[in-house]
Structures are given as C-alpha cells and as structure tokens.
C-alpha positions as CSV (number, residue, x, y, z in Angstrom):
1,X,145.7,-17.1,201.9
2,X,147.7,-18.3,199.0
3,X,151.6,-18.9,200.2
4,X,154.0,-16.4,198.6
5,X,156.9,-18.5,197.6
6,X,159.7,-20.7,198.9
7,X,162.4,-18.3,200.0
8,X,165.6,-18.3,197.2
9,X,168.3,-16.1,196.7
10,X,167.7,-13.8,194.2
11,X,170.5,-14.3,192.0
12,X,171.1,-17.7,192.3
13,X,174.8,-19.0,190.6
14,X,175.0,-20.9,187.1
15,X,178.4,-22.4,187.9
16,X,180.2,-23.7,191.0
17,X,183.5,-21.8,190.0
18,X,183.4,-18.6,192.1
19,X,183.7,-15.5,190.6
20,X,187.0,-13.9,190.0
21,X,186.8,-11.2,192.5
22,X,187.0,-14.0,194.9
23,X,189.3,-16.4,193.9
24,X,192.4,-17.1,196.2
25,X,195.8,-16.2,195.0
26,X,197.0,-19.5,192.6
27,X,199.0,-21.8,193.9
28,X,202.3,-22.8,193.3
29,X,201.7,-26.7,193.5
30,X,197.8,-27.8,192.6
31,X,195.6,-29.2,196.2
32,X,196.0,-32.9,196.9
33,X,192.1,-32.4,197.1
34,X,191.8,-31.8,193.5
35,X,193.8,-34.8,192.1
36,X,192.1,-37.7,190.3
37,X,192.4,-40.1,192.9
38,X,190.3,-37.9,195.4
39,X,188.1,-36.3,193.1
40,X,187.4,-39.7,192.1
41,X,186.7,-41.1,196.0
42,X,184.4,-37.7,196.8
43,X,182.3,-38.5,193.5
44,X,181.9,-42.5,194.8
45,X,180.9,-40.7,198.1
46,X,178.4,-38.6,196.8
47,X,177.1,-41.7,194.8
48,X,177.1,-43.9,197.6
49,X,174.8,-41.6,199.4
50,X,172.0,-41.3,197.0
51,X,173.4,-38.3,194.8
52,X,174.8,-38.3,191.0
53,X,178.1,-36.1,191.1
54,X,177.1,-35.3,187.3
55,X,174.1,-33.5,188.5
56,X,173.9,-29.4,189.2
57,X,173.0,-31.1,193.2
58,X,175.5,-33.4,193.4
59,X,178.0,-31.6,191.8
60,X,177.7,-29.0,194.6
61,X,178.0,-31.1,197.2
62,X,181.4,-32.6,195.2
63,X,182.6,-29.0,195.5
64,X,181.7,-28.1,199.2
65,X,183.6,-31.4,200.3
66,X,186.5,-30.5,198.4
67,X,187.0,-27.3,200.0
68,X,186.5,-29.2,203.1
69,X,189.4,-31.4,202.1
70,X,191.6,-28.3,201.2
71,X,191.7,-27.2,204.8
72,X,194.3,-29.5,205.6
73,X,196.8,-28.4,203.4
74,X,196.0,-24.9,203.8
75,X,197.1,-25.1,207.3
76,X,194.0,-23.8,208.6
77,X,194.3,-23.4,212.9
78,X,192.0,-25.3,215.1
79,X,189.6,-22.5,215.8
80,X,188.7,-21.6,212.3
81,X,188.1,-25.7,211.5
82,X,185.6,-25.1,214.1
83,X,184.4,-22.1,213.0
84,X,183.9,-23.2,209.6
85,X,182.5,-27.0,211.1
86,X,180.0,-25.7,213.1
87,X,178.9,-23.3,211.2
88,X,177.7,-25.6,208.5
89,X,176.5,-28.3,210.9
90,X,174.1,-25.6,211.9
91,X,173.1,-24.6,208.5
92,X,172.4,-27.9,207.0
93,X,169.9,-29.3,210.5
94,X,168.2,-25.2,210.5
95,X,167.5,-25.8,206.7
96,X,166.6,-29.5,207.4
97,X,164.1,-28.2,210.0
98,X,162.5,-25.6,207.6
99,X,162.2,-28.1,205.1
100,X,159.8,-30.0,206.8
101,X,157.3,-26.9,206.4
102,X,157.8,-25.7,203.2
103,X,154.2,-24.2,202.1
104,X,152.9,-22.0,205.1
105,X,154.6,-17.9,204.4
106,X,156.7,-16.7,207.3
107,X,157.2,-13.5,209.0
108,X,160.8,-12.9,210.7
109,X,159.7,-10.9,213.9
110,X,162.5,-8.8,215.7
111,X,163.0,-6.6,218.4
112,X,164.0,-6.0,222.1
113,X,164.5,-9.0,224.3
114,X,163.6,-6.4,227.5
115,X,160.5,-5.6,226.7
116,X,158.2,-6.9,229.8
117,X,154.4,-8.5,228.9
118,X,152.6,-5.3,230.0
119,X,154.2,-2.9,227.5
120,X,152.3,-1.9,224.2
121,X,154.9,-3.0,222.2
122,X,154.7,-6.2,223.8
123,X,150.9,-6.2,223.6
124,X,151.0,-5.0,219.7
125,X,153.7,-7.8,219.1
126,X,151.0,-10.6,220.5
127,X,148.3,-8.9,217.7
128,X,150.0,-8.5,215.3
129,X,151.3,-12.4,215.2
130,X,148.1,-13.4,216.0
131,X,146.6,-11.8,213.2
132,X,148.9,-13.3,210.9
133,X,148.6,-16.5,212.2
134,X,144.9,-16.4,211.3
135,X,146.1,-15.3,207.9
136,X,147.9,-18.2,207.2
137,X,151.5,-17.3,208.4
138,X,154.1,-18.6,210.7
139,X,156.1,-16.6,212.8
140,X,159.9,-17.3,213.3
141,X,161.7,-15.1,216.0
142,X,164.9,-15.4,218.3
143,X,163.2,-17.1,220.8
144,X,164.0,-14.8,223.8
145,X,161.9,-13.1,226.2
146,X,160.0,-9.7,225.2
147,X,159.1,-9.1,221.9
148,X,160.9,-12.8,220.8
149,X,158.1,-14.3,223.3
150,X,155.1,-12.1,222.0
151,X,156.1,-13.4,218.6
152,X,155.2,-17.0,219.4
153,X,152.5,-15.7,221.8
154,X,150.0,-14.6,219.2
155,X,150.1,-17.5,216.8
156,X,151.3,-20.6,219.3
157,X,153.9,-22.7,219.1
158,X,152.5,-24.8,216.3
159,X,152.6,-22.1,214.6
160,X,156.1,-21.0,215.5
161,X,160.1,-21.1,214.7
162,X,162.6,-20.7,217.1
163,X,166.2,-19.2,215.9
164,X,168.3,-19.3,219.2
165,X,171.6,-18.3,220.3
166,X,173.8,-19.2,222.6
167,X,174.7,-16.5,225.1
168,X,176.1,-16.4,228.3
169,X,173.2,-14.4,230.0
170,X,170.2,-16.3,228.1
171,X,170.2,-19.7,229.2
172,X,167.0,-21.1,227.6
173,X,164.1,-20.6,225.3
174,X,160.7,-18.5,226.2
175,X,157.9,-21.0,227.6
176,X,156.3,-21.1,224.3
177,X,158.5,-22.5,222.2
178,X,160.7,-24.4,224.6
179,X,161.0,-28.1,223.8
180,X,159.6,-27.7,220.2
181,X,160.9,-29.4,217.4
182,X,160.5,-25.7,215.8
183,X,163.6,-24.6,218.3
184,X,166.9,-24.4,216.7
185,X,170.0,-23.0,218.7
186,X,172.6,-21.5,216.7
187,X,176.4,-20.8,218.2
188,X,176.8,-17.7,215.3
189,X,175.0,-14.6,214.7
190,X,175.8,-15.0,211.2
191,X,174.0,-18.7,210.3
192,X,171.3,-17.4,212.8
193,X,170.6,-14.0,210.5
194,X,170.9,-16.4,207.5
195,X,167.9,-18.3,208.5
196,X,166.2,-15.7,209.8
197,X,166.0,-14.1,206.4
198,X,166.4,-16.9,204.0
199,X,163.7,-18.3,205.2
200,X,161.0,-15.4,205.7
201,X,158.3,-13.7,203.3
202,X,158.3,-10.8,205.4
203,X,160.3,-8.8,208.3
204,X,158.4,-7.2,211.1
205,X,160.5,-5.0,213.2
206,X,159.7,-3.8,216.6
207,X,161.5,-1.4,219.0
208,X,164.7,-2.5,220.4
209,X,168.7,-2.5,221.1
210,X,171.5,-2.3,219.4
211,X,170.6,-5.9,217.6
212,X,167.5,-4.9,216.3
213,X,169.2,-2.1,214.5
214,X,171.7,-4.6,213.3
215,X,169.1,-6.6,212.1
216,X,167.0,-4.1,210.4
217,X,169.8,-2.6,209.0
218,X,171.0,-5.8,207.4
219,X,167.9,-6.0,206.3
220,X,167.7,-3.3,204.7
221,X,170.8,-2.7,203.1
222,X,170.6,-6.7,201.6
223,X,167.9,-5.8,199.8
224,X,168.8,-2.0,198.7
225,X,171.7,-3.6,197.0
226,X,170.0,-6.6,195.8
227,X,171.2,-9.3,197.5
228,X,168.2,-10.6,199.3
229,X,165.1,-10.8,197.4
230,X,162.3,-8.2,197.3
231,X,160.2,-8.1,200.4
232,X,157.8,-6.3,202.6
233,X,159.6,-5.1,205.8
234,X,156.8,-3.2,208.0
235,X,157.8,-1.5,211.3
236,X,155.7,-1.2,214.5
237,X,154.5,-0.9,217.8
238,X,152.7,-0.2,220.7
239,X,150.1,2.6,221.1
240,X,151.7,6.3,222.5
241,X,155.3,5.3,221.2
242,X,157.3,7.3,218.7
243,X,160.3,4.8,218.0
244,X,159.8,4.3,214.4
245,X,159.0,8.1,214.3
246,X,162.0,9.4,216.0
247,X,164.2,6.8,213.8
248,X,162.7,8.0,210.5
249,X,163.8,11.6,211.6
250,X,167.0,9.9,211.8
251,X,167.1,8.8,208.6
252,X,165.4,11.4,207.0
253,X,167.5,14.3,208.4
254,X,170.8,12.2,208.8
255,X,171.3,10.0,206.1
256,X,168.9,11.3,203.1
257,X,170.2,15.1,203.7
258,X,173.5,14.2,203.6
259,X,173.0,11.9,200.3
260,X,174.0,8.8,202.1
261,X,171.2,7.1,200.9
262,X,168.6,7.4,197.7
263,X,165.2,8.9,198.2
264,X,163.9,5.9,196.7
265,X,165.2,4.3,199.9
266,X,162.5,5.2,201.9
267,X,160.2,3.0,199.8
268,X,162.1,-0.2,201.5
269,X,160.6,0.3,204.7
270,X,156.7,0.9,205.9
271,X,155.7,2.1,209.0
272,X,152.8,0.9,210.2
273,X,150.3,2.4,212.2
274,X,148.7,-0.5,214.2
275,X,149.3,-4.3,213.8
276,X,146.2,-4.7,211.3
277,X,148.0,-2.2,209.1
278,X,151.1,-3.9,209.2
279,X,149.4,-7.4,208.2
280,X,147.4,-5.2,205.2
281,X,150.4,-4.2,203.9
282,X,152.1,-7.6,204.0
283,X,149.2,-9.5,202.3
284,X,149.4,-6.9,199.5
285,X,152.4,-6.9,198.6
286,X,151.6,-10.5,197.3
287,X,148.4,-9.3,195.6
288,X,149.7,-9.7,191.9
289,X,153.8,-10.2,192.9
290,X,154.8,-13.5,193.6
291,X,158.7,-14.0,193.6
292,X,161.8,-12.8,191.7
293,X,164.7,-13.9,190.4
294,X,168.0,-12.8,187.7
295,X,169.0,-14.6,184.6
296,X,171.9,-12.5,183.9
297,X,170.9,-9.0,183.9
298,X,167.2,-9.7,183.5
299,X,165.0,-9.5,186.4
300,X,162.1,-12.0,186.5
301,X,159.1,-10.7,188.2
302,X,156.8,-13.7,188.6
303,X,153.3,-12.8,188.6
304,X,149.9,-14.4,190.3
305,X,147.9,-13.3,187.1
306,X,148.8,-12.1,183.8
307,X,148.5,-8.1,183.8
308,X,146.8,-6.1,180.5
309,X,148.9,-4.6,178.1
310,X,148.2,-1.3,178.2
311,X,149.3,-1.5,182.2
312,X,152.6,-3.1,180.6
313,X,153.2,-0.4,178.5
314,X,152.2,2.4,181.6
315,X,154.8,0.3,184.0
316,X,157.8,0.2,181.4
317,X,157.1,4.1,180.6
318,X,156.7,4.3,185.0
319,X,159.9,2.8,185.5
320,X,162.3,3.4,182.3
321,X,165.2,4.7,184.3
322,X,165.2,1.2,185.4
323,X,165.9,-0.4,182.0
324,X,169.0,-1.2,180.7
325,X,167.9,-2.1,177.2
326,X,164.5,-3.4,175.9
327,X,161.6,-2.8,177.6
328,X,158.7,-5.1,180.1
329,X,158.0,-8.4,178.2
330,X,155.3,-10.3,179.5
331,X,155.9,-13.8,179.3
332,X,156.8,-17.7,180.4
333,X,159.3,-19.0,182.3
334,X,162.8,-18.8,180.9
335,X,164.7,-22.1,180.2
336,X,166.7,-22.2,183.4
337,X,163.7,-21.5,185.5
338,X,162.9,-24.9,187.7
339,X,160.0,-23.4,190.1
340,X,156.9,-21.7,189.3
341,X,156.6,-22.5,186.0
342,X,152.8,-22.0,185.7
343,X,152.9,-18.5,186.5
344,X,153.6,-15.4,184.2
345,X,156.4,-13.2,184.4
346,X,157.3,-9.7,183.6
347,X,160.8,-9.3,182.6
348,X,163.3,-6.8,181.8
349,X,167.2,-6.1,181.4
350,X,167.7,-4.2,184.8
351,X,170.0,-1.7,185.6
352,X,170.9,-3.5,188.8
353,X,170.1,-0.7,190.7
354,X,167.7,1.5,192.1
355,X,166.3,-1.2,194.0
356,X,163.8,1.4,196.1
357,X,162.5,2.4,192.4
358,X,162.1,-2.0,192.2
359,X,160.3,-2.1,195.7
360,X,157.8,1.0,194.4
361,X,157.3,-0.9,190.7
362,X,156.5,-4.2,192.7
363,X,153.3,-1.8,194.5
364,X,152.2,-0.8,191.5
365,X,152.0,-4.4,189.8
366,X,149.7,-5.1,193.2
367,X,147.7,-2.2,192.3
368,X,146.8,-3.2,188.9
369,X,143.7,-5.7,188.1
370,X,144.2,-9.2,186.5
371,X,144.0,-9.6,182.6
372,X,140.9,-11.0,181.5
C-alpha cells in the first residue's frame, strides 16, 4: 500500500523562544550560558560537527545545549541531571533507530503483558499483525510477553519494533524480537510513550491492565485536544470477549452522561469486530487523507487526490461549526510547508476544537471520489 506519512507533531513551533505560559520566572543576573563567549563556543560546536547554527536545525540544537549548560547554575540535584541526561540519550538513539526505516506505516500495538498464547486475544493479536504486515505495515509494541509477543508474532521480527522498559520483574525481551537491532530499552515510561506514538500511523488496542488504559487514554485524550496528530485508533480482540463492550458502557454511561466528554468523542475510537475489520478501517482512513498539520490557526489537511468542488462546498457546509472564519480552500502547500509538497490540501481557519467533529470530517474526505 502507499505509506501514510512520516509521523510529525501536528503543530510544529515557528520559533525556539518558548511560549510565555512557560517561561521561568526572570532572573535577577542573565545565565553564564547565554553570554557571548559561550554562545559563541556552542555555535563553533555546532559547526564543528557538521551543522550551521544560522539554520532553523542548527539553531535548535544551539538552544537545547544551552539549556543543558544552564543546569549548572541552576543548581539542579544529581537525580534530576540524570533524569533529564538519560532521558534525552534515549530519545535521540530511539529516533536514530526509527530513522533508519522511514517509509514502511506503523501500527503501535498495546495491551496486557499476561495474556498466555492460547487465549483469543492472543490469537486475534497474531492476525491481526499478520494481516497488516501483508499490508505493508510494521508493528511496534513493548516488547513483553502476551499481547507485546503476538504483536511481533504475526509480522516477524523483520518486520518489528521493540519499545522496552526496564522493570524489576521483566528481565528481557519476547523470543521474537530479542537481539534485534529493532529492540530499544527505555529507563522512562514517558520517552517510551513518546516513541510509541510519535512514531506510529495507527494505535491498536487490545485488552489489558491498568497500562493499557493509560496508554489508550493518553491516546486518546492527545488527540481530543489536538496535540497528537489525527489518527485511526481501532480497538479489539478475541472471539466471545466483551472488553471493549463493557468499557464503552463505561464511557457511554459514565463519562458522556455526565458531560465529561463530547459526543463527538466517540468518533476517536472504533471498535472493531475481528482483526480484518480493524485493518479495513485503518487502510481507509488513508484513502484520500494523508497528513495534517497548523500554520497558525489554519489546519492543513493534505490530501492523496484533489477532491471536486461541489464535495468542497458539501464538507465546509458539513462541518461549519468548525470554522473560525473563511471557509475550505482547496489548494498548494503554504510557504512554510517543507514535506509533501506535491500533494493538495484543504485548509481552513479552525476553531481548535471539536477535534471528534475533525476525526468524522477526515471519514468523510475518505468517502468522497478523486477529482477528475
């Protein structure tokens, strides 16, 4: 199949000076980092290394070894040097694996590290990553036994990623991908749920514990608020359970009723009916869609093929609540855009919200047929 996209953020920054909501208190006397004399040394640095400090690139990388340089005056304790040391030691070699297979989609598979070979969910996990092998995909799980192992099962380990953690009562990696150059280990939860969704077209969610709640609720709620970019998250499993059933009741009759989250909510998730189902509804949700992105308040909807007009005009009538101002404008890339630049887009000043209402608009683009 065609590959959807390299992962991005969805709003990715313009500057390097963080916004103001964030900014430490001032200080009284300006960091030794930020003088001439070491600004000067980090930019020679970042020259001497292959990188122009002048550049968008290399001017981040000037930035993120200032603030390294800043923990020294800030007094920072030993454990949080390491927290903040390892922690992006692990993100730069887990993005530096990734790299090296940039074209083939990924599907992010979670769920329950206790599930044993000869359960259906186990047995629908194997299908299901099977099938999306043969689709073209990679699968990237945690690694673990149960559902972690099925995941790599199905497609193989050359057709595998391996996002590991350290724990005190998992000492190594499931059969199939153990010894891979696929296998990362990560020390944090938090650069290990990075990768797992930075790096991912889709999210597959099987039954499990109290971290594959976390992890579909993350999920979920990154993309309800529009911090991850759009993407098909299908939950399943095996034949005679009622998992996904009993935890839709949930949300239905717990958090709907109760107005703690929108109705069009419910359009974030699908729950599949068999592993087939689940791997239709992935591969159509990049039909016509492609990737998004924000310049400012506009959202750029990139599309495969250009749509007709008349299904422009039925989409922006479809979906007015979610313009701000204007209406859909099918056209080429912006100016800022650096990816994709062949492909169409349909654009619009968005509300920044209603992002259930974005996930429903997105199925409808799939549903309508190419312009001639």
């Amino acid at each position: 199949m065609t590959t959807p996209h390299s992962r991005q953020e969805l709003n990715p920054p313009t500057t390097t000076t963080p916004p103001d909501e964030i900014r430490a208190a001032p200080r009284r006397t300006p960091s030794p980092a930020d003088s001439p004399d070491v600004q000067g040394a980090i930019e020679s640095l970042v020259r001497a290394v292959g990188g122009n400090p002048d550049e968008f690139a290399g001017s981040l990388v000037k930035d993120l070894v200032t603030a390294g340089l800043k923990l020294i005056p800030d007094g920072r304790n030993t454990g949080e040097l390491k927290l903040i040391t390892a922690a992006v030691k692990e993100l730069r070699y887990a993005y530096r694996v990734f790299a090296q297979y940039p074209d083939p989609p990924k599907v992010s598979i979670f769920g329950s590290a206790r599930t044993p070979p000869e359960h259906p969910d186990y047995r629908s996990a194997v299908e299901f990553s099977r099938l999306m092998a043969e689709a073209g995909w990679m699968s990237i799980t945690g690694a673990g036994d149960g559902i972690m192992r099925a995941g790599h099962e199905g497609p193989g380990a050359d057709a595998s990623f391996g996002v590991a953690i350290r724990l005190p009562f998992e000492t190594s990696a499931n059969e199939v991908i153990k010894g891979d150059e696929k296998l990362i280990h990560f020390r944090y939860f938090f650069t290990r749920k990075l990768m797992f969704l930075s790096q991912c077209d889709a999210v597959a969610l099987f039954p499990g514990g109290f971290g594959t709640l976390d992890e579909a609720y993350e999920t979920l709620t990154l993309i309800q608020t529009g911090k991850a970019a759009m993407m098909p998250i299908v939950m399943l499993e095996g034949e005679g359970n009622a998992y996904w059933e009993q935890w839709q009741d949930f949300v239905r009759t717990r958090l709907l009723a109760r107005g703690l989250i929108s109705p069009e909510d419910l359009d974030l998730y699908y729950v599949a009916a068999a592993p087939q189902d689940a791997v239709d509804h992935i591969i159509r949700f990049y039909r016509n869609y492609h990737s998004s992105r924000y310049v400012r308040d506009d959202l750029i909807i990139r599309l495969r093929r250009r749509l007709r007009d008349d299904d422009v005009a039925r989409l922006a009538e479809q979906f007015r609540v979610l313009i701000k101002s204007g209406t859909f404008v099918q056209r080429g890339p912006y100016d800022v855009e650096d990816d994709a630049l062949e492909l169409p887009r349909l654009c619009f000043t968005h509300t920044r919200s209603k992002f259930g209402l974005v996930r429903r608009l997105i199925d409808e683009i799939n549903r309508c047929e190419p312009a001639a």
